[in-house]
C-alpha positions in Angstrom: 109.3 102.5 114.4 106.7 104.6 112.8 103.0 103.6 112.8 99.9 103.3 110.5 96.7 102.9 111.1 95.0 102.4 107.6 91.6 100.7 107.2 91.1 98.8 103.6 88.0 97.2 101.6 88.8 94.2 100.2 85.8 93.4 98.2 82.9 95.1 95.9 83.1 98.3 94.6 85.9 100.9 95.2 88.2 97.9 97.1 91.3 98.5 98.4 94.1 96.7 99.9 97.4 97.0 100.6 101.1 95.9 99.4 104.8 96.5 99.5 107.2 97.3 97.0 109.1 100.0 95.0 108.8 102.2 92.3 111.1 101.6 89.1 111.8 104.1 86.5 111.6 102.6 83.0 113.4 104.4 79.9 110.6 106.3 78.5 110.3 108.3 82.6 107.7 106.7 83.8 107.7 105.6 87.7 105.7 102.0 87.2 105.1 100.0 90.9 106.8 96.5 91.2 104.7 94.8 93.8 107.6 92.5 96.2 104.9 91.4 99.1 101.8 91.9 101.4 102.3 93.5 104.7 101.0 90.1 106.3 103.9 88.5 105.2 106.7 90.5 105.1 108.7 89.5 107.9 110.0 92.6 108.7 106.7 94.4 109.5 104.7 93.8 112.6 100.9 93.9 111.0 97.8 93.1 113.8 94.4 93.2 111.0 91.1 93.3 112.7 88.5 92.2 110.3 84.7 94.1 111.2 81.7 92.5 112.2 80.2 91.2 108.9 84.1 91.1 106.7 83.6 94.0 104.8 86.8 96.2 105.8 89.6 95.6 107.2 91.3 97.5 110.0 95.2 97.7 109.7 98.1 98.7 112.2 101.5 98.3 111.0 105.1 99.3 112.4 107.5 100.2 110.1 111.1 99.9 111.7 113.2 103.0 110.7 115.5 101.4 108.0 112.9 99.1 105.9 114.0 99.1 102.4 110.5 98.8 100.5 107.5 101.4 100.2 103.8 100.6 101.2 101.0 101.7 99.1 97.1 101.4 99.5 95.9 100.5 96.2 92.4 101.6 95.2 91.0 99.3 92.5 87.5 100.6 90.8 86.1 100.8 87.4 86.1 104.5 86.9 90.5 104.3 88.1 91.2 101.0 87.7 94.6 101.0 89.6 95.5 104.1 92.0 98.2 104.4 94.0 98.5 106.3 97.6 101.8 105.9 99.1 101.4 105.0 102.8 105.3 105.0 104.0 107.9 105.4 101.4 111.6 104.2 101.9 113.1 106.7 99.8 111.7 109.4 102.0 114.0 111.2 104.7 112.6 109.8 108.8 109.4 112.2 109.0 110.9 111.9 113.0 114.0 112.9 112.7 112.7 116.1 110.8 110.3 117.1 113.4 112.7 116.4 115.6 115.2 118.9 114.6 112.4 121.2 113.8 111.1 120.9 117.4 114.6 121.6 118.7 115.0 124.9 116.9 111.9 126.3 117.8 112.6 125.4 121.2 116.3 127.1 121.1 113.7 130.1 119.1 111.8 130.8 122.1 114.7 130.5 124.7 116.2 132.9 122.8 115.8 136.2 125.4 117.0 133.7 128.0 120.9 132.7 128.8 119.6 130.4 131.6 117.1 128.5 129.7 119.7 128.7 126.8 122.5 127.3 128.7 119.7 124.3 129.6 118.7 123.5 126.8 122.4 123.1 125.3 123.0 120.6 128.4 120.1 118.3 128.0 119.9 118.4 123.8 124.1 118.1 124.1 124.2 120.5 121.4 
């Protein structure tokens, strides 16, 4: 599961919040956002929200299991941009984990390179 720990202001000038959805590609080329849900109540999602002291933002943590289907976006709502987009987690995006993973595991084979003993460890407890 991969966490985020976003922080939103619902209210007044510059607010934000939060939702879950995809993008859609009309026929003209343009990517347009098709709101599904809010985090809150999408089942799949585990969300805690902490409001502060007097309301005025909201503290989010939410875990994303690995093979959720939709995209979360914080979207920023003022009068100067009236709708922005900033993609949080995106679905269509390859595991950010498994990545570093197999970049870690390179780099690790990188350095052990000089060494047939380290080598030879590393290809025992990786199983590679």
């Amino acid at each position: 599961m991969q966490r985020i720990e976003i922080t939103t202001k619902p209210n007044g000038a510059g607010r934000n919040w939060l939702e879950v959805g995809y993008f859609e590609t009309d026929t003209l080329g343009r990517k347009q956002w098709i709101k599904k849900n809010v985090p809150h109540q999408e089942s799949k999602l585990i969300v805690d929200r902490q409001y502060s002291a007097r309301g005025e933002t909201i503290d989010w943590i939410v875990l994303i299991p690995e093979n959720y289907p939709l995209t979360l976006v914080k979207v920023t709502y003022d009068r100067l941009s009236p709708k922005n987009l900033e993609v949080l987690w995106d679905a269509e995006a390859p595991s950010q984990s498994e990545a570093s993973r197999e970049d870690k595991i390179s780099r690790a084979f990188e350095l052990a390179s000089g060494n047939e003993e380290l080598t030879t460890l590393l290809k025992e407890l990786l199983g590679a």
